[in-house]
C-alpha positions in Angstrom: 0.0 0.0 0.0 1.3 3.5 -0.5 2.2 5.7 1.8 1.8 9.5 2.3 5.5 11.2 2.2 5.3 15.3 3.4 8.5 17.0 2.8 9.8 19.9 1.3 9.6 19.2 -2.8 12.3 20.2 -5.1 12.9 20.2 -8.7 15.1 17.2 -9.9 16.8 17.6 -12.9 15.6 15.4 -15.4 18.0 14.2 -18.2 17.1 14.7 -22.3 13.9 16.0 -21.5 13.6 18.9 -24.2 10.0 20.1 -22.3 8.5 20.5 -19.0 5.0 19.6 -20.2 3.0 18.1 -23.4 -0.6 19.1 -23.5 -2.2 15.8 -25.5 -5.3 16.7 -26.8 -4.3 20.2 -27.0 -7.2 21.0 -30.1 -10.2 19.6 -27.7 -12.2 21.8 -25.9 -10.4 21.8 -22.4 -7.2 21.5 -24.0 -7.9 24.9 -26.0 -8.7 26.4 -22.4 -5.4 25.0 -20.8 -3.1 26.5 -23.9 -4.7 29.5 -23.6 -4.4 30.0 -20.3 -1.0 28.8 -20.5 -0.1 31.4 -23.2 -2.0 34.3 -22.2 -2.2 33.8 -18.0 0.3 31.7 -16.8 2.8 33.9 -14.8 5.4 31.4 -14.0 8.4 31.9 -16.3 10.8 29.3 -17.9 8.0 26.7 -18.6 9.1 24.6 -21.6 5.9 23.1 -23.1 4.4 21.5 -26.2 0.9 21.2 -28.1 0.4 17.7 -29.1 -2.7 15.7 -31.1 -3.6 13.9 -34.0 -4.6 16.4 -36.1 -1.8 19.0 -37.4 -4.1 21.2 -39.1 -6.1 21.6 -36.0 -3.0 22.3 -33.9 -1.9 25.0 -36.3 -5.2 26.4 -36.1 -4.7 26.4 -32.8 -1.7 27.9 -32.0 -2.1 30.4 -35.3 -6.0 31.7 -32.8 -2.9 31.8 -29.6 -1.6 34.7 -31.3 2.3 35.9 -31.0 2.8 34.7 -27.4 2.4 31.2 -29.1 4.9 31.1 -32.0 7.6 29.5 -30.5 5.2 26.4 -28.5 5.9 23.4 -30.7 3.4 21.2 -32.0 3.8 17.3 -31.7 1.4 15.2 -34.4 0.5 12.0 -32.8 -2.3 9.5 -32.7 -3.1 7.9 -29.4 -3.3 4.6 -31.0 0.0 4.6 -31.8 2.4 3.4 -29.4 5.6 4.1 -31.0 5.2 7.7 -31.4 3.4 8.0 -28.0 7.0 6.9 -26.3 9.0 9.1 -28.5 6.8 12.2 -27.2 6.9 10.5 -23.4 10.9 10.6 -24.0 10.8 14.4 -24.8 8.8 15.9 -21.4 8.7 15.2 -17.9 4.8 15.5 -17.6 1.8 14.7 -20.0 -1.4 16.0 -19.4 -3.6 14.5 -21.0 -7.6 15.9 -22.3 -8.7 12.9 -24.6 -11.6 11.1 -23.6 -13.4 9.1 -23.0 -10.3 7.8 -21.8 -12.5 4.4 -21.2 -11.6 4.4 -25.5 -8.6 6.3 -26.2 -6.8 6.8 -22.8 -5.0 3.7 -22.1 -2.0 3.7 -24.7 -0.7 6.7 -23.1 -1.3 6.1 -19.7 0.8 2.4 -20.4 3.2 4.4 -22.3 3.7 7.1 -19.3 4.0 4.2 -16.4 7.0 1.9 -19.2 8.5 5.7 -19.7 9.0 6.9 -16.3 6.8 10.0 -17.6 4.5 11.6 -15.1 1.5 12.3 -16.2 -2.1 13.6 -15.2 -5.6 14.1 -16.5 -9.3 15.2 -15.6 -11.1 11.9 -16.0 -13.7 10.9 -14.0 -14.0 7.5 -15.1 -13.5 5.0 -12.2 -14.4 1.6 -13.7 -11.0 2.8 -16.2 -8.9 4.6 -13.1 -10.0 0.9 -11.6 -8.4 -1.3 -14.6 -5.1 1.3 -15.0 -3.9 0.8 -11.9 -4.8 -3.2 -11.9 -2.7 -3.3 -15.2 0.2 -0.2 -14.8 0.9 0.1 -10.8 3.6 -2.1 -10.7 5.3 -0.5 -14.1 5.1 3.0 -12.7 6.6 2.3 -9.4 9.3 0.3 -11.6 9.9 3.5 -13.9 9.3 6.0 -11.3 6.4 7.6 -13.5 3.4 9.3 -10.7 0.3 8.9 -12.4 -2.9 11.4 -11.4 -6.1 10.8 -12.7 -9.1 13.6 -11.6 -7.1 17.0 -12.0 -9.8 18.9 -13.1 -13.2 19.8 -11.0 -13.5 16.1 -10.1 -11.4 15.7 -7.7 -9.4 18.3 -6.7 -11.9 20.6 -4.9 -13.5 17.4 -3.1 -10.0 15.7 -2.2 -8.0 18.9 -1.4 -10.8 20.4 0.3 -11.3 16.9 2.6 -7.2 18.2 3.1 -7.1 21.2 4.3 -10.6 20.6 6.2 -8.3 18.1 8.1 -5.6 19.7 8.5 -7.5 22.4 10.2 -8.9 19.9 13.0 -5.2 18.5 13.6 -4.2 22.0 14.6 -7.2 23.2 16.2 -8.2 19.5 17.5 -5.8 17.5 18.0 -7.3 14.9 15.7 -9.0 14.4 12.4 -12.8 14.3 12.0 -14.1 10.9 11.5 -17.0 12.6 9.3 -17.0 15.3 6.7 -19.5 16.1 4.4 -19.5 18.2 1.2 -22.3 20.2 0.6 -22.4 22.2 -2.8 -23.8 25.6 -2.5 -23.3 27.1 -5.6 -22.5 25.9 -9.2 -22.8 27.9 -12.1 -21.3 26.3 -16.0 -22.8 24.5 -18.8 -23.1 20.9 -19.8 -19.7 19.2 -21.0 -20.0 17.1 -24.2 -16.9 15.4 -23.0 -18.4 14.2 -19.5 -21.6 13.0 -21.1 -19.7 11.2 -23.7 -17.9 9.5 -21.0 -21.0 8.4 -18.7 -22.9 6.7 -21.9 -19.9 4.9 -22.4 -19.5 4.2 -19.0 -23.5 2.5 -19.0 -22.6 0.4 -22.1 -19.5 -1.1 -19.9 -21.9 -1.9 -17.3 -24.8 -3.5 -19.3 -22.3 -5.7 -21.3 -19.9 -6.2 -18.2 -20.7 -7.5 -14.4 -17.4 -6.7 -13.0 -17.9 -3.1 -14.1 -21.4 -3.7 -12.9 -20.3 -4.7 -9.0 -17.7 -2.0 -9.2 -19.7 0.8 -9.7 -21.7 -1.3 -6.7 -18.7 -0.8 -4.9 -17.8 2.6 -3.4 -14.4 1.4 -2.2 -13.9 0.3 -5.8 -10.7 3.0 -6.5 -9.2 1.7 -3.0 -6.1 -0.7 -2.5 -7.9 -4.7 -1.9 -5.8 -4.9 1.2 -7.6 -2.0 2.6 -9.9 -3.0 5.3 -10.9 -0.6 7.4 -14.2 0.0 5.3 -17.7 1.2 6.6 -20.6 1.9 4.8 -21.1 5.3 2.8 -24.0 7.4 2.9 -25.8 8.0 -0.6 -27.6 11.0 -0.6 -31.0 11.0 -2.4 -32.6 13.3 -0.5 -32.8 14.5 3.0 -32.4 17.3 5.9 -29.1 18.3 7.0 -29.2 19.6 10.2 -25.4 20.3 10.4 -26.1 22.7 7.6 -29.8 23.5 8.1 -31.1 22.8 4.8 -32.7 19.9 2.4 -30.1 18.6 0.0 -30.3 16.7 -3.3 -28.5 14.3 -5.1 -24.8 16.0 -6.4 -24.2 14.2 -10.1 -20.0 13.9 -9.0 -20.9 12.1 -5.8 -19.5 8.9 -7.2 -16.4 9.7 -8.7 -15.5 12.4 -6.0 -16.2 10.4 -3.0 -14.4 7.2 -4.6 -11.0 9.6 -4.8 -11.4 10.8 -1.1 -11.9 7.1 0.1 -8.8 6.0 -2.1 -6.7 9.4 -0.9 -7.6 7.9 2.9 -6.8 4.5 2.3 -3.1 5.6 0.7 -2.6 7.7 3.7 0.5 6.2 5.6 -2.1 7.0 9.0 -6.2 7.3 7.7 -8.1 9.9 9.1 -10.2 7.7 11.1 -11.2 3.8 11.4 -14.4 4.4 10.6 -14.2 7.4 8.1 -17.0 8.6 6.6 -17.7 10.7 3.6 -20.8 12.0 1.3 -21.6 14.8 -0.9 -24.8 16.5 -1.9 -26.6 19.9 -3.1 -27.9 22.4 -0.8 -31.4 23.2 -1.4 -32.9 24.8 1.5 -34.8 25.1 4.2 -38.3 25.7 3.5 -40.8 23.6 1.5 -39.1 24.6 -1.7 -36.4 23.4 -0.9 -37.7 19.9 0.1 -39.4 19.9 -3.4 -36.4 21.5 -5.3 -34.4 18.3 -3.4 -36.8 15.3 -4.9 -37.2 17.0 -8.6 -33.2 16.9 -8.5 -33.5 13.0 -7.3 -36.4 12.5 -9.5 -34.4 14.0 -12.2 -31.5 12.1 -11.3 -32.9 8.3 -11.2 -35.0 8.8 -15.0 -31.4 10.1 -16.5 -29.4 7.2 -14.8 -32.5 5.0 -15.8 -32.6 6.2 -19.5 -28.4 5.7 -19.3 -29.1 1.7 -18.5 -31.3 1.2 -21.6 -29.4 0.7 -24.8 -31.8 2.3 -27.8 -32.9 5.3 -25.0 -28.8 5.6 -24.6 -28.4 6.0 -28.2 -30.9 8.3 -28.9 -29.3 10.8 -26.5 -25.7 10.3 -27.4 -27.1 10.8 -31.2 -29.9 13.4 -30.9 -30.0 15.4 -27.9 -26.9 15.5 -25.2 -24.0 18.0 -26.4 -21.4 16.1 -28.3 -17.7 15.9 -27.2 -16.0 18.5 -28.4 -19.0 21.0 -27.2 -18.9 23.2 -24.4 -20.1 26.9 -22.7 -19.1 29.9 -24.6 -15.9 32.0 -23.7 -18.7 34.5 -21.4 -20.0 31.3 -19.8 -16.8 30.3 -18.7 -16.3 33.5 -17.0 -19.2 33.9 -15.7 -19.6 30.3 -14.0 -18.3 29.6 -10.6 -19.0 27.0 -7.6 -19.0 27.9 -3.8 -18.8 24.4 -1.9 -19.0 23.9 1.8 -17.6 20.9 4.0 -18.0 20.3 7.3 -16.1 17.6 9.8 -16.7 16.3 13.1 -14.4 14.4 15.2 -15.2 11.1 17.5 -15.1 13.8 20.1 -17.7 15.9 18.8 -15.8 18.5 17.7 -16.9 20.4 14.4 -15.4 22.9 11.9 -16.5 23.7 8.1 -14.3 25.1 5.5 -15.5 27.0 2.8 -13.9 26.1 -1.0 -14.6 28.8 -4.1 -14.2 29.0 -8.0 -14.1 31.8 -9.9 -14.9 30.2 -13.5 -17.6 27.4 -14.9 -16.6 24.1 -12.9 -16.2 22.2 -15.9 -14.1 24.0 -18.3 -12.8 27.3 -17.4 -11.6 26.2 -13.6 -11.0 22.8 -14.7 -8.7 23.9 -16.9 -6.7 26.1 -14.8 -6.6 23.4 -12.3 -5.2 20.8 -14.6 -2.6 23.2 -15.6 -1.3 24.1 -12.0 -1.3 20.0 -11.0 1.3 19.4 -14.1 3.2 22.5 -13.0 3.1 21.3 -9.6 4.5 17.3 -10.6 6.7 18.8 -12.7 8.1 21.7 -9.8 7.3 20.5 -6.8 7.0 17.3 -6.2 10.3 15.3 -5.9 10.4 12.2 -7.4 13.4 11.2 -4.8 10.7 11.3 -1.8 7.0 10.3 -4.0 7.8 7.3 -5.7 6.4 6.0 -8.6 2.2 5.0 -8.8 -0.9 6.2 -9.2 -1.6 8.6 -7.0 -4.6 11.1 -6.0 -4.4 15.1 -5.7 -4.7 14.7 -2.1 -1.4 12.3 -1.7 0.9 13.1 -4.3 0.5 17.0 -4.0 1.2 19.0 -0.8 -0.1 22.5 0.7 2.2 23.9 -2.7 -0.6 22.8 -5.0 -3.6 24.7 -2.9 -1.3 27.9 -2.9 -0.9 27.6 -6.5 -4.6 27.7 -7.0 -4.9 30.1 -5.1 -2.1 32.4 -6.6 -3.0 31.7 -10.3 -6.3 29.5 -10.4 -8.9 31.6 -8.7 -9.4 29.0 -5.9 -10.4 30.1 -2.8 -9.7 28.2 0.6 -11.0 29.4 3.7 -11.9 28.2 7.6 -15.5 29.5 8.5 -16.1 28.1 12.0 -14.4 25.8 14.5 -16.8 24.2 17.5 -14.5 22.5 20.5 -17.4 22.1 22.9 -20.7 20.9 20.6 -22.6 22.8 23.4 -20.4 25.8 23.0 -21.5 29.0 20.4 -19.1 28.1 17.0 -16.0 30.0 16.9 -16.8 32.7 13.5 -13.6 33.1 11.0 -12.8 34.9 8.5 -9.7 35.1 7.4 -7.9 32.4 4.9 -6.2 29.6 6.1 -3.4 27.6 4.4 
């Protein structure tokens, strides 16, 4: 089983590597975000990175729409089928990201190419029946090679799995201990539909209806963890119900499953879990009058006939083909800027001690901060993260990075971290911040 390492990260020289980064899938529509933002708002200087796809006309395109400030960013023409020229880019960088999906179809070559390579790499999939059947097949190659593999870059996982961080690293200092339960509530979430995610859940309901084991997986919401990991209680799966702790009726929240897998599989790779009995859920604030209770079971409602309609193959085709926004598709440039989330988590220790941390986004979840998050995890593996002291594996946000990654999103990725409240005596008034914490 991994282990956690903390320590202070620095940048290893690494031999015949002509780039810091490759962006692969540069021409889809999160990797047009990412290049642009690296060309027009990244503020880190000496970053040596590359465009890279299967389509050279689309990459000039690309890079021509960058404008001046992107004239000297190679382009690197390669098809992720092919092997051969996948290794020969892994030999030029340190880190891929990678933005082709469903990676379910055309992410595994690179991620088998990355772990043989020693290349780190990272993504924004949210696919756990494939995270599930990467690290069955490419654990034991990456640790070999070295290569730290991070799937869920983008807004699944890192605002659920850092934000379960720094929520308990707040009760260590002001407890003592971690908090046995936290609980994500979303407040706030403003963005379009993604083509790309969409594309990726109808592929992920043809797996199941033609495969049981990806049928007793997605059963399974320890699926992502280690098998030798035991210390497993059930998981609350929110539907719909009053929160007290939060005073309001929450819904269903459509990243539940993939978010909540990555916390459990960031506490079970933990060299000390947060608790024995650790518990974990996330849901949609709704509330607290009859409204809300309603708004709360059309959101449920909502969310059983579309996970119904998923399980049926001709109803499944007839949205992928006729109605659901293709891959490639996304929110327009003002609807990127305009989006942003406000989540809320909350933790209580065996004790009874409670805090809640507050967690902010200043662009559309699912494109514009995505986007920006992806981009500061590869600069983060690539410039903070010492390969001498986090060996080789897959990895989530919350055990390869440390605190370096949350200041970089908050420096240049409009993420905002903050402790609200802190209760050491349940029966006591809470304790009101409001200042940021890192």
């Amino acid at each position: 089983m991994h282990s956690q390492v903390v320590t202070q990260h620095r940048l290893l020289p690494m031999a015949n590597k002509e780039f810091d980064i490759v962006v692969f899938g540069a021409s889809s529509f999160v990797g047009k975000i990412l290049c642009q933002y690296l060309v027009h708002e990244h503020l880190e200087p000496n970053l040596s990175w590359a465009m890279a796809g299967r389509s050279e006309s689309k990459l000039r395109d690309l890079k021509q729409s960058l404008g001046d400030a992107a004239k000297l960013v190679p382009i690197i023409v390669v098809d992720a089928r092919a092997e051969q020229a996948l290794r020969a880019m892994c030999e030029r960088t340190a880190v891929i990201i990678s933005t082709v999906g469903p990676y379910a179809l055309y992410g595994e070559n690179l991620v088998k190419t990355c772990a043989s390579t020693g290349t780190d790499y990272c993504d924004l999939t949210g696919e756990p029946q494939w995270m599930r059947k990467m690290i069955d097949r490419y654990q034991t190659h990456a640790e070999a090679s070295g290569a730290r593999v991070v799937h869920c870059c983008g807004f699944d996982s890192i605002p659920s799995d850092l934000g379960v961080k720094f929520l308990q690293q707040q009760a260590l200092q002001q407890f003592g201990n971690y908090c046995s339960q936290v609980k994500m509530r979303v407040k706030v979430m403003q963005g379009g539909a993604s083509g790309g995610t969409i594309a990726s859940m109808l592929n992920l309901y043809k797996e199941m209806g033609s495969d049981p084991e990806v049928r007793a997986q997605m059963a399974d919401i320890y699926s992502l963890c280690p098998p030798e990991f035991q210390q497993r209680v059930p998981q609350q799966d929110i539907t719909v119900m009053y929160d007290k702790d939060f005073n309001s009726w929450v819904g269903p929240f459509v990243m539940a499953g993939i978010n909540t897998r990555v916390v459990l599989r960031s506490n079970a790779l933990r060299s000390q879990s947060y608790a024995a009995n650790f518990s974990y859920d996330e849901g949609t604030l709704t509330g607290t009058s009859k409204k809300g209770e309603q708004r709360a079971r059309r959101m449920a409602l909502g969310t059983r006939m579309l996970l119904r309609a998923l399980s049926i193959a001709p109803v499944r085709w007839l949205l992928g083909r006729f109605v659901v926004p293709k891959p490639g598709a996304g929110p327009s440039p003002e609807a990127q800027r305009s989006g942003s989330y406000d989540l809320r988590f909350f933790g209580r220790t065996e004790a009874g001690q409670e805090l809640s941390v507050k967690l902010t986004g200043d662009r559309d979840p699912g494109y514009g901060s995505t986007a920006k998050m992806l981009a500061q995890a590869a600069l983060s593996l690539r410039r903070d993260v010492d390969k001498g002291r986090i060996r080789g594996g897959f990895w989530t946000p919350a055990t390869v990075f440390d605190d370096k990654l949350t200041q970089r999103l908050q420096n240049y990725a409009g993420i905002h971290l903050e402790l609200l409240e802190v209760i050491h005596d349940a029966a006591a008034p809470p304790q009101l911040l409001t200042t940021a914490s890192t």
